[in-house]
Steps between C-alpha positions, in 0.01 A plus 500: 500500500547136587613272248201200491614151324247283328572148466390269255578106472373160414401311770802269510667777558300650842807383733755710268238792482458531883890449599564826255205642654616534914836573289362825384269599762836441738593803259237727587313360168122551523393098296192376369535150459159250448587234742521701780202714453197335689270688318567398159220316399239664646206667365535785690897529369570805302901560505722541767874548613606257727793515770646212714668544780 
């Protein structure tokens, strides 16, 4: 089972949140971070994993 991060931050922190984040998906992580998810927002959103290359 892959192991799925969840990151959570204050906004003066987004820089901090995303360097960690390409840390662990270099490690295979699967991360869900909000700055990087384009549909955040949305009405349609309803939860989703999301994976950078």
């Amino acid at each position: 089972m892959p192991v799925k991060v969840f990151i959570s931050h204050k906004k003066e922190d987004a820089e901090q949140a995303k360097l960690i984040s390409a840390h662990l998906i270099a490690n295979g992580l699967t991360v869900y971070l909000d700055v990087i998810d384009a549909q955040l927002g949305k009405k349609s959103y309803a939860g989703k994993w999301v994976m950078t290359d």
